[in-house]
Backbone as a printed PyTorch tensor [residue, N CA C, xyz], in Angstrom:
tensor([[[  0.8540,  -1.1750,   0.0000],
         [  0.0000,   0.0000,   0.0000],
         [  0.9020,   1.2410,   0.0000]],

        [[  0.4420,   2.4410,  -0.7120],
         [  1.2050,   3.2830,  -1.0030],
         [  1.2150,   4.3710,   0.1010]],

        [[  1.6020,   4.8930,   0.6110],
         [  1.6890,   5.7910,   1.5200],
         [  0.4960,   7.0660,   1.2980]],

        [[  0.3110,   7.5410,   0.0320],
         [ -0.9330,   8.3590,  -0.0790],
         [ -1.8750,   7.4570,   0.2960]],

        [[ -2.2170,   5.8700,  -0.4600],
         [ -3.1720,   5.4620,  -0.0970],
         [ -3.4660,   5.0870,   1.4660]],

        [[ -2.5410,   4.6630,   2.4660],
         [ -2.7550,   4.9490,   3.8010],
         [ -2.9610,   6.2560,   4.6890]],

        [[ -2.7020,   7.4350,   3.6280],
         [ -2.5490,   8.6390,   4.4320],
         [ -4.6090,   8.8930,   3.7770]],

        [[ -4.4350,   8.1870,   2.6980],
         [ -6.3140,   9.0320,   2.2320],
         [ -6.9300,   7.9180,   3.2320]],

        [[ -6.4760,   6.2900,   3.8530],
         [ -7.7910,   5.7570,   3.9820],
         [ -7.7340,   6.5820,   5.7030]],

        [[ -6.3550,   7.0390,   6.7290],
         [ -6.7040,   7.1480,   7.5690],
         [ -7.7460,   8.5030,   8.0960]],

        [[ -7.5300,   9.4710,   6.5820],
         [ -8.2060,  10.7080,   6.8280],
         [ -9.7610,  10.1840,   6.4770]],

        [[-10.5170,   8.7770,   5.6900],
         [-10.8480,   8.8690,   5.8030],
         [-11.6780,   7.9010,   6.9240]],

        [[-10.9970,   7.0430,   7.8490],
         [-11.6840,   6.8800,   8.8950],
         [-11.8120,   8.0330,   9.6010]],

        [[-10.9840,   8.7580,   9.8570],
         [-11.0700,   9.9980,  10.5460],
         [-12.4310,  10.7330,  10.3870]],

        [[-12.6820,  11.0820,   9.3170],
         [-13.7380,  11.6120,   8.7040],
         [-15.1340,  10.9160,   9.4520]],

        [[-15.2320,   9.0200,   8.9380],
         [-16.3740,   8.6550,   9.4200],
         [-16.3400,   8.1770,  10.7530]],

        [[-15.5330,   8.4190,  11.2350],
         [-15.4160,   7.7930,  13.0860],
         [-16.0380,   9.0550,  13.7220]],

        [[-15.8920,  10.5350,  13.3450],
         [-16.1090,  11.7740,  13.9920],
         [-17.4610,  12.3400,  13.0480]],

        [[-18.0060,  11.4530,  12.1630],
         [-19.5040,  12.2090,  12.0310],
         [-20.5410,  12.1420,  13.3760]],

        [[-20.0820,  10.6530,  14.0500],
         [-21.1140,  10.9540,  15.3280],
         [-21.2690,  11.8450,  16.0230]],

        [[-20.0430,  12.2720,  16.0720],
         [-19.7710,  14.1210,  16.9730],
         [-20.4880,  15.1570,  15.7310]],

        [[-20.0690,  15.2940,  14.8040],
         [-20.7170,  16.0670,  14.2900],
         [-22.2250,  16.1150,  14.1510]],

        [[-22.9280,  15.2860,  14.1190],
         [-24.4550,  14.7490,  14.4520],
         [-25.2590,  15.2810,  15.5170]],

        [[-24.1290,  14.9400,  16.4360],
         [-24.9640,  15.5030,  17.6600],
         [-24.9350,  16.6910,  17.6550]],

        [[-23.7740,  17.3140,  17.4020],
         [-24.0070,  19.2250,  17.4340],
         [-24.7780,  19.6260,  16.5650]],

        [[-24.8630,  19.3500,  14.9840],
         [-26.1020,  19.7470,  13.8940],
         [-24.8170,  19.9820,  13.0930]],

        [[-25.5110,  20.0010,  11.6980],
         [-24.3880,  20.3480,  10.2800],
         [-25.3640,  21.4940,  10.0880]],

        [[-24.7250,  22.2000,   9.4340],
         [-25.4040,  23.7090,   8.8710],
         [-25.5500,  23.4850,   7.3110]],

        [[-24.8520,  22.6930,   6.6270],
         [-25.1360,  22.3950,   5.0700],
         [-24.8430,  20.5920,   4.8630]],

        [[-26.2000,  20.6640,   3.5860],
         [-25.7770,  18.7900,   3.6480],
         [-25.5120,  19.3030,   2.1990]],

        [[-24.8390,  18.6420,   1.8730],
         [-23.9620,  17.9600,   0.8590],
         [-24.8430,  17.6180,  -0.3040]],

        [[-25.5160,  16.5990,   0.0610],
         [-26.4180,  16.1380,  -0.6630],
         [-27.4820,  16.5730,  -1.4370]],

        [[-28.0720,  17.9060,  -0.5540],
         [-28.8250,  18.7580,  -1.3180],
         [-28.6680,  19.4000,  -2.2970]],

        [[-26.9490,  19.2820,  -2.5040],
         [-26.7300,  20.2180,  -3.4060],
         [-26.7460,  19.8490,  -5.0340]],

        [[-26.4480,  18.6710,  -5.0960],
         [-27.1250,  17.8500,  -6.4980],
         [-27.6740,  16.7280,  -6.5410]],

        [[-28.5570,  16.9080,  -7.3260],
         [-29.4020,  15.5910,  -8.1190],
         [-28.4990,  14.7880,  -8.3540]],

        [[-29.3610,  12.7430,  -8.5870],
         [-28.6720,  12.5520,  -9.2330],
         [-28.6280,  12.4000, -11.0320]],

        [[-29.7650,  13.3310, -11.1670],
         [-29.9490,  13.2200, -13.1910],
         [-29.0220,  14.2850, -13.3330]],

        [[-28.6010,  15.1380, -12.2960],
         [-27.5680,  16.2190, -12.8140],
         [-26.0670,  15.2320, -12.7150]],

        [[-25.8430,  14.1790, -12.2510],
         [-24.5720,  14.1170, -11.7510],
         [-24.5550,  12.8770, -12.8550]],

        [[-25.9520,  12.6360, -14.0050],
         [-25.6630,  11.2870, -14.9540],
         [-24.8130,  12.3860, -16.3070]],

        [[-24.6420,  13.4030, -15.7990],
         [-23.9660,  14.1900, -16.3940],
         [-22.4660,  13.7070, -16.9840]],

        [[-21.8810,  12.9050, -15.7570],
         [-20.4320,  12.8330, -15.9580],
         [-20.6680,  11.1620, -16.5880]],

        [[-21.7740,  10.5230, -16.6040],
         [-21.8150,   9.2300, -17.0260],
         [-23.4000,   9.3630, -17.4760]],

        [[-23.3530,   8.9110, -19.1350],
         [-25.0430,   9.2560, -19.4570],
         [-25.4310,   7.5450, -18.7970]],

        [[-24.6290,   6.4160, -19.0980],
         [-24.9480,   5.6130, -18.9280],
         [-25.2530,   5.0200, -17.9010]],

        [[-24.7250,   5.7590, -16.8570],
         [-25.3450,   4.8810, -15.6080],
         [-26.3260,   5.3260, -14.8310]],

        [[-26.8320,   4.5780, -13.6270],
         [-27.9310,   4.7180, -13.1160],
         [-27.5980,   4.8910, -11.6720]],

        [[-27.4920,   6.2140, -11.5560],
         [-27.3150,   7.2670, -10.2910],
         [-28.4620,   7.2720,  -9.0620]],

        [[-28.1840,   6.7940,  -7.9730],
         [-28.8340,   6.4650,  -7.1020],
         [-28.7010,   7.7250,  -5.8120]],

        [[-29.4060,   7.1540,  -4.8150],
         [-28.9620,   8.5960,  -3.5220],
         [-27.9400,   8.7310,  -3.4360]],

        [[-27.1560,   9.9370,  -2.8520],
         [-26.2650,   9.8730,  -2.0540],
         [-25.6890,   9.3820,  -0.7090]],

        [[-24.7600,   9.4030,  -0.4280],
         [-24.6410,   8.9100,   1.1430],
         [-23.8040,   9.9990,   1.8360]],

        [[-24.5340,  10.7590,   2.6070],
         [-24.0650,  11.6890,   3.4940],
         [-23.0780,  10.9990,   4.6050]],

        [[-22.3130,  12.1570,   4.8960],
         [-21.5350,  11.9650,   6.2660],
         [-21.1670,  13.3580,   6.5550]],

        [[-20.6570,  13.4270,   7.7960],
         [-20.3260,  15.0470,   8.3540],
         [-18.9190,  14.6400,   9.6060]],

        [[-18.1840,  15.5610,  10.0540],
         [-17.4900,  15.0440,  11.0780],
         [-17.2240,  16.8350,  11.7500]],

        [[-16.3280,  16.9270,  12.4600],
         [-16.7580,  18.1720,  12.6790],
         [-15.7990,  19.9180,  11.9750]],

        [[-15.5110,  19.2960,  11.1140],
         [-14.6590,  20.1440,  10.1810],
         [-15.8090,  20.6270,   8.8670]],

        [[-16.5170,  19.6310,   8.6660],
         [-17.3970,  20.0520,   7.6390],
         [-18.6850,  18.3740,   7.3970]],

        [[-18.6350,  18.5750,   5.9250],
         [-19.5040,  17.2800,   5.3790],
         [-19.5250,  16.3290,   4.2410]],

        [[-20.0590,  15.6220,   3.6970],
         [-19.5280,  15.3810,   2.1440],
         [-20.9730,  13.9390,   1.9380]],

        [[-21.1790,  13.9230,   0.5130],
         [-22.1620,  12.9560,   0.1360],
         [-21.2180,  12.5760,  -0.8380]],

        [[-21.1810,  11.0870,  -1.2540],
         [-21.0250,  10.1920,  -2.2650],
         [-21.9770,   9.6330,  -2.6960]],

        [[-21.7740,   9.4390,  -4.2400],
         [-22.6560,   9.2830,  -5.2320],
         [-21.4610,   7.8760,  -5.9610]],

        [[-22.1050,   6.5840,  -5.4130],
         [-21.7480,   5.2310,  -6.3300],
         [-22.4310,   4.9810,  -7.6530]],

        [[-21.9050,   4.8330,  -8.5030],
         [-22.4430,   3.6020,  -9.4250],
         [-21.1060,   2.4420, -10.2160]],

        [[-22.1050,   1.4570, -10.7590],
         [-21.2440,   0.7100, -11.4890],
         [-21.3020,   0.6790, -12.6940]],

        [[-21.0980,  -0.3310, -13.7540],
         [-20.4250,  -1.5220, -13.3170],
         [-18.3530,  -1.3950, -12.9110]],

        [[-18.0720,  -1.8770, -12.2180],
         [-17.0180,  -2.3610, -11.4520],
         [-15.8870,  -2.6260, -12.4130]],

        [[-15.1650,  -1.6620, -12.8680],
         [-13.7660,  -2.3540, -13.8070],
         [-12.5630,  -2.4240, -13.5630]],

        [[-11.7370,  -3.1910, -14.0870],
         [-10.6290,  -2.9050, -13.9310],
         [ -9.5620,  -2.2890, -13.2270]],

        [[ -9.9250,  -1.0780, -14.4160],
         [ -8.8210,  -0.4410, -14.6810],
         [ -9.1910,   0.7830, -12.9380]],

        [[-10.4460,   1.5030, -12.8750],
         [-10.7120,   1.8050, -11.3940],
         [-10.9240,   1.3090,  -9.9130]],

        [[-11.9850,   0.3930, -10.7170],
         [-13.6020,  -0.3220,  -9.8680],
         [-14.6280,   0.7150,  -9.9480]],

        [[-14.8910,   0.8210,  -8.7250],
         [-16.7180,   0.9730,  -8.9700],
         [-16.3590,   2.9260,  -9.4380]],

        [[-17.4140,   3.8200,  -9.9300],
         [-17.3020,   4.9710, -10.4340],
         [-18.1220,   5.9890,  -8.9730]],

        [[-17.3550,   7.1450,  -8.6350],
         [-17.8400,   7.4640,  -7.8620],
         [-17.7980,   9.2300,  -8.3030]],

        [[-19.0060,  10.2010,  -7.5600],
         [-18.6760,  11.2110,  -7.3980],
         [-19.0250,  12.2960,  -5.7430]],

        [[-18.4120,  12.7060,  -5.3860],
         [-18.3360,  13.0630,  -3.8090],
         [-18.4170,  14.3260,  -3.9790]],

        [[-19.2470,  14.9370,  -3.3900],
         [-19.2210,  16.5410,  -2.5000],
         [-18.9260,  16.6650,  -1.3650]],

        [[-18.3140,  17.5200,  -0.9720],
         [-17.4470,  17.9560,  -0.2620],
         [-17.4020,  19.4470,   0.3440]],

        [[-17.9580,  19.8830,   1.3510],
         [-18.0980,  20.7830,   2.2850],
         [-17.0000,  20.9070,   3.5470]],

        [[-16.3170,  22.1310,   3.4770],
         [-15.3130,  22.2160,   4.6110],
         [-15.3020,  23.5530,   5.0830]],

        [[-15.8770,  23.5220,   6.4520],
         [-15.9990,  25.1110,   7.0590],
         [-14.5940,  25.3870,   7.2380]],

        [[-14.3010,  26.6800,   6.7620],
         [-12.9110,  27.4280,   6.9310],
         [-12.6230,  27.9490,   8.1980]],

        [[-13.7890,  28.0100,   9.1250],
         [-13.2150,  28.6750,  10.3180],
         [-12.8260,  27.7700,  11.4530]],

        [[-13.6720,  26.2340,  10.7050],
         [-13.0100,  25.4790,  11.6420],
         [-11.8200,  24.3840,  11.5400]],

        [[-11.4420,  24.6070,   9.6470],
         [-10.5580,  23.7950,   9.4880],
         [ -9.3730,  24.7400,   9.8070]],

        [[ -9.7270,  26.2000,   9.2620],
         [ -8.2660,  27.3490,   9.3500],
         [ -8.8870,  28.2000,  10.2860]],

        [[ -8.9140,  28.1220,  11.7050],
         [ -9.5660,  29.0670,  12.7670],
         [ -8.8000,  29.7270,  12.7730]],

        [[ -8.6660,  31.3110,  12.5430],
         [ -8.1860,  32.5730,  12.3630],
         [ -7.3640,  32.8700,  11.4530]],

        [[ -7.3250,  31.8670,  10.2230],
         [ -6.7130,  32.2780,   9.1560],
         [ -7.0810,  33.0500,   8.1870]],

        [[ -6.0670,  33.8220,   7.6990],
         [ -6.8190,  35.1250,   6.8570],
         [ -6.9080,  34.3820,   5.3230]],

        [[ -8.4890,  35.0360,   5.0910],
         [ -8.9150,  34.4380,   4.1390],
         [ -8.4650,  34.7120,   2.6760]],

        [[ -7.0690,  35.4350,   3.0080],
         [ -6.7170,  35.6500,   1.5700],
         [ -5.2920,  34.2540,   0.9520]],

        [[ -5.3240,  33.6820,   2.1480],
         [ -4.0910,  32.5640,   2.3920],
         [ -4.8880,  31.4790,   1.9840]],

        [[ -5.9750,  31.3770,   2.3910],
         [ -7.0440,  29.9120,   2.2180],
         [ -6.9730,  30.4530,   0.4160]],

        [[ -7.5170,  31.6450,   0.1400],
         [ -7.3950,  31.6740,  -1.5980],
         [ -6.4020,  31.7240,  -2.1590]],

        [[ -5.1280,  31.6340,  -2.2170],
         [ -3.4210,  31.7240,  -2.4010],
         [ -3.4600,  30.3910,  -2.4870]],

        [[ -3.7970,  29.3130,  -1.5050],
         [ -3.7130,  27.7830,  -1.5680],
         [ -4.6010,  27.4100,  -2.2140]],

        [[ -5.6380,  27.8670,  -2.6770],
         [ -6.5380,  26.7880,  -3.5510],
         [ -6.0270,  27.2950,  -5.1290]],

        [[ -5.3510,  28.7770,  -4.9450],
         [ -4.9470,  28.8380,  -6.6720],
         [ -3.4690,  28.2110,  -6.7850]],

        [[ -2.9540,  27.5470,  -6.1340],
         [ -1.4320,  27.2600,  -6.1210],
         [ -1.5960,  25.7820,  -6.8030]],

        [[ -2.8210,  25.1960,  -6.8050],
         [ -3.0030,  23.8410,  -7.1420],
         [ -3.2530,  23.7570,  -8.4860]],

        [[ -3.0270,  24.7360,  -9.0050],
         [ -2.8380,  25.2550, -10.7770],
         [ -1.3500,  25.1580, -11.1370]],

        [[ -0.5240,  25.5250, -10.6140],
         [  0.7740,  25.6560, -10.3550],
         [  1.1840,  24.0510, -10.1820]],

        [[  0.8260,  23.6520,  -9.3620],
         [  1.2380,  22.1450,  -8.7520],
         [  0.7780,  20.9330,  -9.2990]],

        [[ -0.4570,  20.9820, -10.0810],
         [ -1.3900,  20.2510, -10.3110],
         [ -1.2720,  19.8850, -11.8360]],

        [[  0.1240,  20.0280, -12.5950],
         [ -0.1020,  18.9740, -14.1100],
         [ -0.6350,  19.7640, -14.8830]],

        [[ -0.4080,  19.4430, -16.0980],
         [ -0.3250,  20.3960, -17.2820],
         [ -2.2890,  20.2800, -17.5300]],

        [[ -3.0400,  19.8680, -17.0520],
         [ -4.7720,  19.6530, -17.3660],
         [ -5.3460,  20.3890, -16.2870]],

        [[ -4.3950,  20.5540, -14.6980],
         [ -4.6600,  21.9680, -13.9290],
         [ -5.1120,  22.8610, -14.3990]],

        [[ -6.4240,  23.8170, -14.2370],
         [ -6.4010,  25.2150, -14.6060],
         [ -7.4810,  25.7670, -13.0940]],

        [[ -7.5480,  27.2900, -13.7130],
         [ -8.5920,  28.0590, -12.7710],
         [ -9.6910,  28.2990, -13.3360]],

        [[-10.3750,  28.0130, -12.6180],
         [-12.4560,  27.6330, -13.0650],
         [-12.3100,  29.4640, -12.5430]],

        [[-12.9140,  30.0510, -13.9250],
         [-13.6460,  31.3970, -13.5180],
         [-14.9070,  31.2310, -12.9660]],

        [[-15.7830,  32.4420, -12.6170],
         [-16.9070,  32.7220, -12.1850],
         [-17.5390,  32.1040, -11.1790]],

        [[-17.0310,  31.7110, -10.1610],
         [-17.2500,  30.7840,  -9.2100],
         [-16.2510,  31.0330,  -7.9590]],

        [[-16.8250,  31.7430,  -6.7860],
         [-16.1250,  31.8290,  -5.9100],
         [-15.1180,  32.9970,  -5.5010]],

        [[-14.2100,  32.9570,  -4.8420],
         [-13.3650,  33.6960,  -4.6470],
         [-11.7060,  32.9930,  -5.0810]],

        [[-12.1750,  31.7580,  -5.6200],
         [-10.8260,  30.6800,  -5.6020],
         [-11.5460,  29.2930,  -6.3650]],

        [[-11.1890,  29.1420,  -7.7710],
         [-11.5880,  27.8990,  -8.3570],
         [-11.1140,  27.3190,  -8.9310]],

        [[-10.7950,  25.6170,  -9.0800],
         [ -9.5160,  25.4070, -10.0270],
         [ -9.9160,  23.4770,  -9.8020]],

        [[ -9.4670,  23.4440, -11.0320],
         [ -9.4680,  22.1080, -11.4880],
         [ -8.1960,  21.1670, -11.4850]],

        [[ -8.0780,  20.1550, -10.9470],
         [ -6.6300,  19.0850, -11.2660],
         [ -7.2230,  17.5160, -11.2970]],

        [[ -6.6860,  16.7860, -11.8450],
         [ -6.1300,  15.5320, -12.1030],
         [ -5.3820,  15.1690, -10.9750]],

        [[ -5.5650,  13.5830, -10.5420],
         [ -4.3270,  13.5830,  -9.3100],
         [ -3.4580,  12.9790, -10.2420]],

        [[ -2.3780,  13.9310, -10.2770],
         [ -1.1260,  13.6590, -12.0160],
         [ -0.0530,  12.9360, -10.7090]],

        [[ -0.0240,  13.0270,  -8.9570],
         [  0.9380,  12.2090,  -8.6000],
         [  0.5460,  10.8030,  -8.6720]],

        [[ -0.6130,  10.2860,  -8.3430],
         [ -0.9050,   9.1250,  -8.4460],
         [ -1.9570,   8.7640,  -9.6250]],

        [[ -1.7360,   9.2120, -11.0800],
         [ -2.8100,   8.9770, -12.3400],
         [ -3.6090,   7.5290, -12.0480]],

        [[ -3.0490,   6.6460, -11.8250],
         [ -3.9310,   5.8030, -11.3370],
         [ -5.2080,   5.7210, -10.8050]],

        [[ -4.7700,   6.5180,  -9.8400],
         [ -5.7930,   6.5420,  -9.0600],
         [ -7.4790,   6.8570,  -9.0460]],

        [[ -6.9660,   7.9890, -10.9300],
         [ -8.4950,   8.2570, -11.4920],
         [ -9.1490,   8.9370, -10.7370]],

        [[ -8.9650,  10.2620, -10.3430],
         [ -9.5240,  11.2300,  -9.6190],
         [ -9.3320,  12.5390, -10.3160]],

        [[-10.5180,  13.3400, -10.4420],
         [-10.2750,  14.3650, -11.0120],
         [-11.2710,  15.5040,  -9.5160]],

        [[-10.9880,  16.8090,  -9.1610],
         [-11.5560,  17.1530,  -8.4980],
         [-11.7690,  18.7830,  -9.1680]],

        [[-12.5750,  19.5520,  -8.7500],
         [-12.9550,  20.7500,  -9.1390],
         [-13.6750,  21.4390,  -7.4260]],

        [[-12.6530,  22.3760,  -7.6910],
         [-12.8520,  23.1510,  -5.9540],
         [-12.5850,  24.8350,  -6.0500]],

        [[-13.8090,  24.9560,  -4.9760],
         [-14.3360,  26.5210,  -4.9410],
         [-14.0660,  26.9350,  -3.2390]],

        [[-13.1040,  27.8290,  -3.5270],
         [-13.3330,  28.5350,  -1.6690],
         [-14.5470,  30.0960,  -1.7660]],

        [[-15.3800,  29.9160,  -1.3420],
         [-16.5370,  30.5410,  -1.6190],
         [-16.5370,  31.6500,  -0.2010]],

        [[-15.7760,  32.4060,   0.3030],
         [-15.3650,  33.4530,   0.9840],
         [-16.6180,  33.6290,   1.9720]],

        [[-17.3160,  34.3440,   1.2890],
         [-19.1100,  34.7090,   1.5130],
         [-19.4580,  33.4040,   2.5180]],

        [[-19.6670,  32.4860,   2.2080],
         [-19.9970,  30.9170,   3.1300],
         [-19.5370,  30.7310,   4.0260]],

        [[-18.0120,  31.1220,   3.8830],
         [-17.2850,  30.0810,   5.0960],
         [-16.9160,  28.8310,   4.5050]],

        [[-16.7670,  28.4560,   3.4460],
         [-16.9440,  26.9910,   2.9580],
         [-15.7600,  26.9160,   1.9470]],

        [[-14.8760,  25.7080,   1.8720],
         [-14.0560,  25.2880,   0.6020],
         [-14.8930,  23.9060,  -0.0370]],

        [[-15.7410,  24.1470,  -1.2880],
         [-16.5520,  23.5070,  -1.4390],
         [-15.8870,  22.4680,  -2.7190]],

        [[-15.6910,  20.9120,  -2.5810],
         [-14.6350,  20.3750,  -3.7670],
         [-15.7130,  19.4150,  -4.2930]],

        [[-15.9940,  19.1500,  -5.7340],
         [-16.5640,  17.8960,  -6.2140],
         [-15.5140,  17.6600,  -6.9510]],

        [[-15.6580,  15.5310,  -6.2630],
         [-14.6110,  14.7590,  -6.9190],
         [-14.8910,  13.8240,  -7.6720]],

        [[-14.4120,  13.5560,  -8.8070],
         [-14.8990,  12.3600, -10.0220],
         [-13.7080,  11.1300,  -9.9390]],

        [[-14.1890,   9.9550,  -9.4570],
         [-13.6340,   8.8420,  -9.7300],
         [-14.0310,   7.9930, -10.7530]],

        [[-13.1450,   7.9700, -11.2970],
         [-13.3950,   6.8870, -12.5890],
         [-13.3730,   7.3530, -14.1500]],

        [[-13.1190,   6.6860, -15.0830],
         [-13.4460,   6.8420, -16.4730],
         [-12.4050,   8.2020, -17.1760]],

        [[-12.8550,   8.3690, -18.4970],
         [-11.6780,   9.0940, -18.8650],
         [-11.6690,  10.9820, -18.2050]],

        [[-10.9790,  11.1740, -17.8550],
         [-11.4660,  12.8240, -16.5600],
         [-11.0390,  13.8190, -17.5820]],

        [[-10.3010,  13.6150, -18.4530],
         [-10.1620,  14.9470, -19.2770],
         [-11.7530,  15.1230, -20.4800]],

        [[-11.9230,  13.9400, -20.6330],
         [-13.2900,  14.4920, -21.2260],
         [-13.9830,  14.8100, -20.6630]],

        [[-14.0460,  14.7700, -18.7360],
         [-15.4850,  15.0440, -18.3630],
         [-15.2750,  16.3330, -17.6020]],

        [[-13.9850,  16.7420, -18.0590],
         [-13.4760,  17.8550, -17.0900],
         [-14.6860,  19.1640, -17.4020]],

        [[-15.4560,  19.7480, -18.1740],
         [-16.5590,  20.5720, -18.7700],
         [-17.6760,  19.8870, -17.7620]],

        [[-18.0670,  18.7080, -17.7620],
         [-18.9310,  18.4840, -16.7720],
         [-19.1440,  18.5440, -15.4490]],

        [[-17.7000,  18.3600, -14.6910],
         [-17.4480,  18.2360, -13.3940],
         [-17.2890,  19.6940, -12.7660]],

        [[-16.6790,  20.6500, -13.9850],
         [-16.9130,  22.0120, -13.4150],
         [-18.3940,  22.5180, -13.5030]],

        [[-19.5620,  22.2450, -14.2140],
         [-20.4820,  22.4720, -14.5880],
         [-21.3410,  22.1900, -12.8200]],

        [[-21.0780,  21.1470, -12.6260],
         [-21.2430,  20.3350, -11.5600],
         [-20.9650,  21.3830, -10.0580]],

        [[-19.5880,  21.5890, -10.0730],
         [-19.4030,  22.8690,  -9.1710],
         [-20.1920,  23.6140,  -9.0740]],

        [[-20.1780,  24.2680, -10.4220],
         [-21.0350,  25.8180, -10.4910],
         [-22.4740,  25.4410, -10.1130]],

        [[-23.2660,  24.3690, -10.1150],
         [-23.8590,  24.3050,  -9.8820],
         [-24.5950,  24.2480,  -8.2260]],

        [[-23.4920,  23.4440,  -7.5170],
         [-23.5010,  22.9120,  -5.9820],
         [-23.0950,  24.3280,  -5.5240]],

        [[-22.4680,  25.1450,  -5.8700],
         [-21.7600,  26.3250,  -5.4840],
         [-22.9260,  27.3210,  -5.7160]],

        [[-24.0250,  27.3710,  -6.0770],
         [-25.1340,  28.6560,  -6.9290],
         [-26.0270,  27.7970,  -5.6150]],

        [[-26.3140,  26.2870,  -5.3380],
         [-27.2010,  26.1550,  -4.1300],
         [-26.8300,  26.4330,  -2.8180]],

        [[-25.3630,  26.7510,  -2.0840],
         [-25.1180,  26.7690,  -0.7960],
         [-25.8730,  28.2820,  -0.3650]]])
């Protein structure tokens, strides 16, 4: 196992071990509300998009969206929203540093990196170009006004063609918070 992949699965037990805490205090935004899933057969006409599955912990929230069929070259196809309050992931950080780091991932992020206009205070698209394998493409908005660094992530299938959809996808979850 690769060291990212132990560093993503422990953030994400982390994540679902501490939604119970987050539960009990209340979430202020679900995830889930923020797209359909006939908007999200967007990134796949062919498949058949079911609920989401919420979770929250106390940094923020996020819904996943499964479908199949199961291949190879990924496995199963997934797409995740992703909600992260800034004041409690960066408590007293100035909010011009939280937007400096989400545009630096243009810089860092592989020649298919760019910055998503009209959306936010901070928007930008990457490929994970360290681990291509891995088949992740994400599109993320720090939305100032909210309080929120809001990311939708696409697992699976070819990501440079669906890169027009997945930002579409943003702008969209980003126009409901």
């Amino acid at each position: 196992m690769t060291r990212y992949a132990v560093a993503r699965a422990l953030v994400i037990s982390m994540f679902v071990l501490s939604a119970r805490h987050a539960i009990a205090q209340g979430s202020a935004k679900d995830p889930c509300a923020l797209l359909k899933p006939a908007e999200i057969q967007a990134v796949d006409a062919n498949a058949k998009i079911g609920s989401g599955v919420g979770e929250t912990n106390p940094l923020g929230a996020s819904c996943t969206y499964h479908w199949g069929p199961r291949t190879k070259e990924w496995g199963e196809s997934a797409l995740s929203i992703r909600l992260i309050d800034t004041s409690k992931a960066w408590p007293g950080r100035n909010p011009d540093i939280i937007t400096q780091g989400v545009l630096l991932k243009v810089r860092r992020g592989g020649p298919n990196a760019s910055q998503i206009p009209g959306v936010g205070d901070a928007a930008v698209f990457s490929l994970s170009e360290r681990y291509p394998t891995n088949r992740d493409a994400t599109a993320e908005a720090y939305l100032r006004s909210k309080g929120v660094l809001l990311s939708v992530e696409l697992h699976g299938g070819d990501l440079v063609a669906k890169k027009d959809q997945l930002i579409a996808l943003l702008k969209t979850a980003a126009a409901r918070l």
